[in-house]
C-alpha positions as a printed Julia matrix, in Angstrom:
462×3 Matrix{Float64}:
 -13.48  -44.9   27.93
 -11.61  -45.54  31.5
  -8.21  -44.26  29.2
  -9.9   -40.86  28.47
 -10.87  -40.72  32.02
  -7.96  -41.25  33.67
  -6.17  -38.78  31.27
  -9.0   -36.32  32.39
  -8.45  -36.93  36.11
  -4.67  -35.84  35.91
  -5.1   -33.0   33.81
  -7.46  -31.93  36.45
  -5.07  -32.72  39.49
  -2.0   -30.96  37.44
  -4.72  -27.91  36.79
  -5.19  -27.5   40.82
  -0.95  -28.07  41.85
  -0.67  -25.11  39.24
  -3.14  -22.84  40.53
  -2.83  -23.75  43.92
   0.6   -22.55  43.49
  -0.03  -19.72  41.47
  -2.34  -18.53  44.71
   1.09  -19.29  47.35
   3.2   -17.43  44.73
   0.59  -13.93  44.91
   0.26  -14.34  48.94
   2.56  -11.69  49.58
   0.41   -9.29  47.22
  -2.5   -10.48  48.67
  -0.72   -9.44  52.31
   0.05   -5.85  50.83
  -3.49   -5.15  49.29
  -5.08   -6.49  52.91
  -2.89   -3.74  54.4
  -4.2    -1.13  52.39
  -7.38   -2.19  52.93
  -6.82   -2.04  56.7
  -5.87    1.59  56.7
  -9.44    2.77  55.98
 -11.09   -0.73  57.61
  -8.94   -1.81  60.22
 -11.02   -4.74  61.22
  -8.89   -6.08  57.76
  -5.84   -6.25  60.24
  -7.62   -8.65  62.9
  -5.65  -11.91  62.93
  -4.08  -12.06  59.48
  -2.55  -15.35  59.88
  -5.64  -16.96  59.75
  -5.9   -16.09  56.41
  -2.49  -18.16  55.56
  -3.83  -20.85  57.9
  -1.81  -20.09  61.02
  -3.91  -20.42  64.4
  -2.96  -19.21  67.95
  -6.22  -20.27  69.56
  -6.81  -24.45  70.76
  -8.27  -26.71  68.16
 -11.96  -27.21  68.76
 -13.73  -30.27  69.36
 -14.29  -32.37  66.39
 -18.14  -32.13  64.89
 -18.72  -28.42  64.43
 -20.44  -27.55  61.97
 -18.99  -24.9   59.05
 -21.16  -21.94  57.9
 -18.91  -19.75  55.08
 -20.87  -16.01  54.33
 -18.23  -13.74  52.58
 -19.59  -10.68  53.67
 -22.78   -8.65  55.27
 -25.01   -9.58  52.85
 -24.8   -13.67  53.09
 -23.97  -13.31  56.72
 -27.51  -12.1   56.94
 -28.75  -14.6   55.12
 -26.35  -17.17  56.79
 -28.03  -15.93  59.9
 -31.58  -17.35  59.19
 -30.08  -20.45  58.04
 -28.31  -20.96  61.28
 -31.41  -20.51  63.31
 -32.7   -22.81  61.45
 -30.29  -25.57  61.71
 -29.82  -24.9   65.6
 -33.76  -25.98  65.61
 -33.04  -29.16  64.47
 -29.31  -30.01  65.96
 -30.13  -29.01  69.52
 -26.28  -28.15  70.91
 -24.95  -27.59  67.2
 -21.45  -25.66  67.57
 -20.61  -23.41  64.99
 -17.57  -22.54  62.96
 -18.34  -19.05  61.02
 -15.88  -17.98  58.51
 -15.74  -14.56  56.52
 -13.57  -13.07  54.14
 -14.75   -9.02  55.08
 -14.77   -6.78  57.71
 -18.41   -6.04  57.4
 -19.04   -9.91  57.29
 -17.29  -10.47  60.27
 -18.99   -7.75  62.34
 -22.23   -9.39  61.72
 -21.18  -12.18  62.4
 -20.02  -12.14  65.71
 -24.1   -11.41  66.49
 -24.69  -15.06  65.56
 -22.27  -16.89  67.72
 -22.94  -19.15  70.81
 -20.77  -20.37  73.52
 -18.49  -23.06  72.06
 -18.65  -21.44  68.52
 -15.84  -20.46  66.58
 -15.13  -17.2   64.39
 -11.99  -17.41  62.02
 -11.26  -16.03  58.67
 -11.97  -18.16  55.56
  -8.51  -19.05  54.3
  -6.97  -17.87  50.9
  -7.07  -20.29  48.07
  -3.49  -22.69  48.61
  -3.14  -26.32  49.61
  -1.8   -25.39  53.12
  -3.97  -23.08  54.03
  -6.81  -24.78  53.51
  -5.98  -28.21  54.94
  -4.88  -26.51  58.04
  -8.08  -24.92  57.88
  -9.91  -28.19  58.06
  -7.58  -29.97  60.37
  -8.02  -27.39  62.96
 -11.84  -27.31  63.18
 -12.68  -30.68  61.77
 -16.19  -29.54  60.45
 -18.47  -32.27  60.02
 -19.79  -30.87  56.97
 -19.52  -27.21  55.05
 -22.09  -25.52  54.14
 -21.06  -22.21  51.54
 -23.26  -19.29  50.95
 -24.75  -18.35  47.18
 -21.51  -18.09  44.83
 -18.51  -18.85  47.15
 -16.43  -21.8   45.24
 -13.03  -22.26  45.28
 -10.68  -24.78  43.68
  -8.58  -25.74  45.99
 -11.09  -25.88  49.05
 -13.48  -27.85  47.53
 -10.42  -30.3   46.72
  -9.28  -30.21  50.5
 -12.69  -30.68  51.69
 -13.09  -33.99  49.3
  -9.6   -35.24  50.57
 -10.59  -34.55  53.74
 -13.87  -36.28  53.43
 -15.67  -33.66  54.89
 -19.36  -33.05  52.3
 -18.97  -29.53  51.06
 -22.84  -28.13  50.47
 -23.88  -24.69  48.04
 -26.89  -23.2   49.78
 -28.52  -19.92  48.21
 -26.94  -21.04  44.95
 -26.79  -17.83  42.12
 -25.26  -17.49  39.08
 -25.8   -14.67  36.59
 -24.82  -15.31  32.94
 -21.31  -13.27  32.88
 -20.39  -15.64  35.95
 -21.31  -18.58  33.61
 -19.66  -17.4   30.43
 -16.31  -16.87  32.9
 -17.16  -20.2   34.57
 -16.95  -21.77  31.6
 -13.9   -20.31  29.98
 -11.77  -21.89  32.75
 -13.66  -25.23  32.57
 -10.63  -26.92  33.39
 -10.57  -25.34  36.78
 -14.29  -24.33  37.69
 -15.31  -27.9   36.12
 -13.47  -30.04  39.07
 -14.59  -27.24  41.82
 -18.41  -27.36  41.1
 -18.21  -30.9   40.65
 -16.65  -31.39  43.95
 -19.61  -30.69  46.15
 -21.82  -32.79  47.53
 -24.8   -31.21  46.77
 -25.98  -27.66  45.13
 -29.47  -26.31  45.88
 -30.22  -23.0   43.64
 -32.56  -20.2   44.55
 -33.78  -20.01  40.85
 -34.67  -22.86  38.25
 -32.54  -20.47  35.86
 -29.66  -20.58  38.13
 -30.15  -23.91  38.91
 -29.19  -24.57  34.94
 -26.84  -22.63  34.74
 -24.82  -24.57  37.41
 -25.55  -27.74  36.19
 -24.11  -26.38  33.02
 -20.8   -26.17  35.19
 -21.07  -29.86  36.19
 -22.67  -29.12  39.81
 -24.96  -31.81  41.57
 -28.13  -29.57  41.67
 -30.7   -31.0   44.24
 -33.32  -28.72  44.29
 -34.57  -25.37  43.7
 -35.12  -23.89  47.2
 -35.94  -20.26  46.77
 -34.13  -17.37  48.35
 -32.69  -17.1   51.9
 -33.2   -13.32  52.06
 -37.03  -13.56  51.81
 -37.26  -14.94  55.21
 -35.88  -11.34  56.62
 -37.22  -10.57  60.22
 -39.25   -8.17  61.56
 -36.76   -5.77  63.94
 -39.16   -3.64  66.46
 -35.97   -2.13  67.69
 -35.11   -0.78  64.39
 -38.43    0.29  63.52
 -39.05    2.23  67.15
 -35.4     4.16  65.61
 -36.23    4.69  62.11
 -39.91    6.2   63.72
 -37.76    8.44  66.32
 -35.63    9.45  63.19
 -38.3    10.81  61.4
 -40.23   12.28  64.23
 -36.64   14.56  64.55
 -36.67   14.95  60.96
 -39.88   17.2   60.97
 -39.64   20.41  59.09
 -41.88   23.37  60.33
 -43.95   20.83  62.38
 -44.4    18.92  58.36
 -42.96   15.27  57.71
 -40.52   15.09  55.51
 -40.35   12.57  52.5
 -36.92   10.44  53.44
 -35.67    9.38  50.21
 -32.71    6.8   50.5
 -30.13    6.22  47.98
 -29.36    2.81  49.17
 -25.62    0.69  49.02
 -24.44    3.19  46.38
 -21.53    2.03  44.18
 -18.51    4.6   43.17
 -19.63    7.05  40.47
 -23.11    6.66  41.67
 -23.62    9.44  43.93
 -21.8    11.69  41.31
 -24.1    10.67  39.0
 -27.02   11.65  41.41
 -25.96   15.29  42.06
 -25.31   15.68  38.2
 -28.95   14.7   37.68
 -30.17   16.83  40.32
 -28.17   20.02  38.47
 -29.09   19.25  35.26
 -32.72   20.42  36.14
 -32.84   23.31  38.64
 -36.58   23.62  38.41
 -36.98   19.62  39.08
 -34.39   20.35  42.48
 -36.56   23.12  43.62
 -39.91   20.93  43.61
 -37.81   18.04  45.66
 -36.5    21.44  48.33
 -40.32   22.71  47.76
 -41.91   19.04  48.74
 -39.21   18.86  52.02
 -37.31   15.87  50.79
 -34.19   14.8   52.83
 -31.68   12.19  51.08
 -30.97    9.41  53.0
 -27.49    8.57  51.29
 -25.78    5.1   52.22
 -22.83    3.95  50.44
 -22.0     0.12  50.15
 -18.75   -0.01  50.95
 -17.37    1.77  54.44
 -14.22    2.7   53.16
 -16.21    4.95  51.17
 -17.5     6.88  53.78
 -14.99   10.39  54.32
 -14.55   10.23  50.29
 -18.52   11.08  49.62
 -18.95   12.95  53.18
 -15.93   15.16  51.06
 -18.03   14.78  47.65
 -21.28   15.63  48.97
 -19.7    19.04  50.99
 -17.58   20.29  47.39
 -21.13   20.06  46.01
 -22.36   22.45  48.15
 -24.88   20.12  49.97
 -25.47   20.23  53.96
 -24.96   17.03  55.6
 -25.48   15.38  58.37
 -23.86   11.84  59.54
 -24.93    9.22  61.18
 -21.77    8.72  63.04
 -22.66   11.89  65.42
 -26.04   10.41  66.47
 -25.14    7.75  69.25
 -26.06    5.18  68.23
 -29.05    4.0   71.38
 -31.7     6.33  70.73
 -30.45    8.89  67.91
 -30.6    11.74  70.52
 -27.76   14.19  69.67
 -27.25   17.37  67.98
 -30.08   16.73  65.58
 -31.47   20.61  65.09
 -29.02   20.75  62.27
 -30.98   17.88  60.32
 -34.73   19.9   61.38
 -33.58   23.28  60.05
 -31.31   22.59  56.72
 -29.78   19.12  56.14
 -30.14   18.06  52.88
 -28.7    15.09  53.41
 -28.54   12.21  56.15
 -25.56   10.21  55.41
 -25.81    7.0   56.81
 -21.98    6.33  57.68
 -22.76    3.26  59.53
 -23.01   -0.56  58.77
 -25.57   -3.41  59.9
 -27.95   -0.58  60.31
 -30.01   -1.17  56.82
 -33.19   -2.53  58.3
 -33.03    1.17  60.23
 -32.65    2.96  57.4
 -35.37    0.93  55.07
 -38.06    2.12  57.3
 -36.86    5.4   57.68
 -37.62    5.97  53.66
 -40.67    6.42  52.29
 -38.47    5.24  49.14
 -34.99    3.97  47.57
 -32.56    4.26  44.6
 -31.05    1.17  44.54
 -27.63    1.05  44.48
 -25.2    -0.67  42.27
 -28.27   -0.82  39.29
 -27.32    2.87  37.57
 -23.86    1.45  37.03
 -23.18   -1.77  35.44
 -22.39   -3.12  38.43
 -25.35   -5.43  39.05
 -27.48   -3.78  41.59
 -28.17   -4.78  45.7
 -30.31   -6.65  47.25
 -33.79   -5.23  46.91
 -35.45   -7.24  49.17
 -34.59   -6.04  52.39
 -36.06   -2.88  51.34
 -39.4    -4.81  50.15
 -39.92   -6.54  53.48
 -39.36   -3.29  55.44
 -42.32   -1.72  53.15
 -40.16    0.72  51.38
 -40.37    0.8   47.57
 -37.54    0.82  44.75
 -36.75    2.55  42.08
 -33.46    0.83  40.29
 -31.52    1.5   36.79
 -31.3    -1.13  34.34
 -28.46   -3.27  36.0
 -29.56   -5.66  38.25
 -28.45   -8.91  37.03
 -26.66  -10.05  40.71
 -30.71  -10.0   41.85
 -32.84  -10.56  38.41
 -35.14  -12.76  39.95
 -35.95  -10.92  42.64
 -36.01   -7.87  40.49
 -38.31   -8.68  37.71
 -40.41  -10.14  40.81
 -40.72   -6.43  41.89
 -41.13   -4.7   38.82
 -44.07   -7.35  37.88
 -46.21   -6.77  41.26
 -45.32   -2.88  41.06
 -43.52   -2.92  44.12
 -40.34   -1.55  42.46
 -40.04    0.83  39.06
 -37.66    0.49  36.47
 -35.96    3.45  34.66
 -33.44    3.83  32.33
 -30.86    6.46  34.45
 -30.84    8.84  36.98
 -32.38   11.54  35.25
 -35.4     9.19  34.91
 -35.14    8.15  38.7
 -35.88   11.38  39.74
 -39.1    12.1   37.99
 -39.67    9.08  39.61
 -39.66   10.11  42.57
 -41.78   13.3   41.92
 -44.08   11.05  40.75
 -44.53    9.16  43.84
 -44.57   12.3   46.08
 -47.16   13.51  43.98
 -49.27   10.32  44.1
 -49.23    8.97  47.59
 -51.83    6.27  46.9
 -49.45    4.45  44.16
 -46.75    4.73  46.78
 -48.64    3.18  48.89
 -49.47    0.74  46.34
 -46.1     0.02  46.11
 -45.32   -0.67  49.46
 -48.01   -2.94  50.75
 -46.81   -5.14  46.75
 -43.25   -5.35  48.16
 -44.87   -6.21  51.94
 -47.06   -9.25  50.02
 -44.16  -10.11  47.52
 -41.99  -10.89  50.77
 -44.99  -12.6   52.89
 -45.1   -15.26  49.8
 -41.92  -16.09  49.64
 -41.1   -17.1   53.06
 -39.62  -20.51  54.6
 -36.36  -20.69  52.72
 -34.58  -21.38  55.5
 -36.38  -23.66  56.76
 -36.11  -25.39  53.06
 -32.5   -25.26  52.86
 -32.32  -26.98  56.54
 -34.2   -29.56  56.3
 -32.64  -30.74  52.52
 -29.04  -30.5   54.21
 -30.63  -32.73  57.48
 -31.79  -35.02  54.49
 -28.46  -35.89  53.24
 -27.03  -36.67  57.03
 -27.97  -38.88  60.09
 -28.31  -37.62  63.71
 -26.93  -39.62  66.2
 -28.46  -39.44  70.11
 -26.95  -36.17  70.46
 -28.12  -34.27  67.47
 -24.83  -34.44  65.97
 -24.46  -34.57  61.91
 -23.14  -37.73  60.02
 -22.97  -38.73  56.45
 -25.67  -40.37  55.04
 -25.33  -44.17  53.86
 -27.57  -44.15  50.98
């Protein structure tokens, strides 16, 4: 039916000039709410025209490649993936884009000489073909659920292959997917190839019209060992004694808003269950997810009458400092800081996972596996259900219903070492199985390009 078809293709072109206008037409909101956001972040304010698609620095030489991680968590990830790739295009220069603060602080770890950094550009026709004119990837490679309209249109127009590594896709993300068919439809359609960390989410996307290749496993798994943050976490803890006596760290880890409220209700509720936890030593290892957080449950935490102590006045070398406060009567060690996870993970002998008591979708729990440190999580974790029922069905994470039911959790594992244990060296194996991701997701991009003498990438023929 080439009539139908044709009909179909300029509905779709008519759907992308209206949104792509729609997103011009809410830049100056966009500009305001990324000024608000830079009053408690200010690395929000670095070089805002970027995000328009306005450059002050020299275009670079054509043939970079483009990595897009929106924030910490997939610039991890995006991290092992670019090892990866610079093992197989010797001299490979780098364009890394971002669209947080946190995301670009990592970020600027992974960058060579010749690389670029630059903000991923909003949503609108201009700013995205200026985008691609001034770095002139050679391909684009976008990080687990990053797909939008108008860039995947540019990139098409621009002939440059646009690639979904890491792919997820949780069912409300379908069901709002496909209520906007007419927009999601051309985007997922667009790329060149999809590969999915899941068979389930692999389905899911095809459901959306994407090209699914494969079913590569998860990026995350391939998480490094970091003998630098281990030698910290151990000088931590060696501070942290109590009356020459260990104490149990317990981490509540990327906590969401209404989260740590919800903890220190739970811990009230039962003033018997609170004196066991002061009896057995435990200090809370409290991180919150978001910086801008930070001051607003340092202020929480004090109004509850608890005694903190922050991460932000330990330097931040060797943790020497004014620690005697933490050894004599600090309930709580809030970790204030970002990129410092792995540190934390193996300063618990447990976690609360964050973003799992709300219905918010839970964190990554596999960081926390791989650094041998156990989970307990609430019943939302949809954003990570693979990797969660994983956990739960080796034992290396629990499942409760609420808070309440967290903490007699983790009386339980005080009071049972071995199973604690148990727990641990399951999340240690779960991790050691799952390996080579990266190497995975490499080679199938590599498989869809030719070198030339130089290492550099070209489309295939085939």
């Amino acid at each position: 039916m080439p009539g139908f078809s044709i009909h179909l293709r300029l509905v779709e072109r008519c759907t992308l000039w209206l949104y792509g206008g729609l997103m011009r037409l809410l830049q100056p909101f966009l500009l305001r709410k990324l000024r608000r956001r830079g009053q408690q972040e200010p690395g929000y304010l670095a070089q805002v025209p970027q995000r328009l698609g306005r450059y002050d620095t020299p275009a670079v030489l054509p043939g970079a490649v483009w990595v897009h991680a929106v924030s910490l968590g997939e610039t991890r990830a995006a991290g092992l993936l670019i090892d990866a790739m610079r093992q197989r295009w010797p001299g490979m220069r780098l364009v890394l884009t971002h669209s947080t603060a946190t995301g670009w602080a990592q970020g600027q770890g992974l960058l060579r000489p010749g690389d670029v950094q630059v903000w991923f550009p909003w949503d609108t026709p201009q700013a995205t073909r200026q985008f691609l004119q001034q770095h002139q990837p050679v391909f684009g490679v976008l990080l687990e659920t990053e797909v939008w309209p108008v860039m995947v249109q540019a990139c098409l127009q621009a002939r440059v292959p646009l690639f979904l590594v890491n792919a997820r896709l949780n069912t409300a993300s379908q069901t709002s997917a496909q209520r906007v068919s007419w927009l999601s439809g051309p985007a997922y359609r667009g790329l060149r190839a999809v590969w999915a960390q899941t068979e389930v989410d692999a389905q899911r996307l095809r459901s959306l019209g994407a090209r699914v290749e494969g079913v590569l496993g998860n990026l995350k798994f391939d998480v490094q060992d970091q003998p630098q943050a281990h030698a910290l976490a151990q000088s931590w803890r060696t501070r942290w004694r109590l009356a020459g006596r260990a104490r149990p760290v317990v981490m509540l880890a990327s906590t969401r808003e209404g989260e740590e409220a919800e903890w220190l209700d739970a811990l009230a509720a039962k003033p018997e269950r609170e004196q066991a936890l002061r009896d057995a030593g435990v200090l809370w290892l409290l991180v919150p997810r978001h910086p801008q957080r930070f001051e607003e449950v340092h202020a929480a935490l004090q109004s509850r009458g608890m005694s903190v102590f922050r991460r932000s006045t330990l330097p931040p070398a060797d943790g020497d400092g004014p620690v005697a406060a933490v050894q004599a009567q600090a309930q709580v060690f809030l970790g204030d800081s970002v990129g410092e996870m792995p540190v934390y993970f193996q300063a618990a002998e447990m976690a609360l996972l964050g973003g799992s008591f709300k219905p918010l979708g839970g964190q990554n729990l596999i960081e926390a596996a791989a650094f041998g440190c156990p989970v307990i999580m609430g019943p939302h974790t949809f954003n990570f259900a693979h990797a969660a029922e994983e956990a739960e069905a080796l034992g290396a994470a629990r499942r409760v219903a609420d808070m309440d039911a967290a903490l007699e959790q983790v009386l339980v594992w005080l009071k049972h070492p071995a199973d604690l244990a148990q727990a641990q060296q399951q999340g240690l194996q779960m991790v050691a199985q799952s390996r080579g991701a990266a190497d995975r997701y490499a080679q199938a991009i590599m498989a869809f390009g030719d070198q030339g003498a130089e290492g550099a990438w070209a489309p295939s023929t085939n």
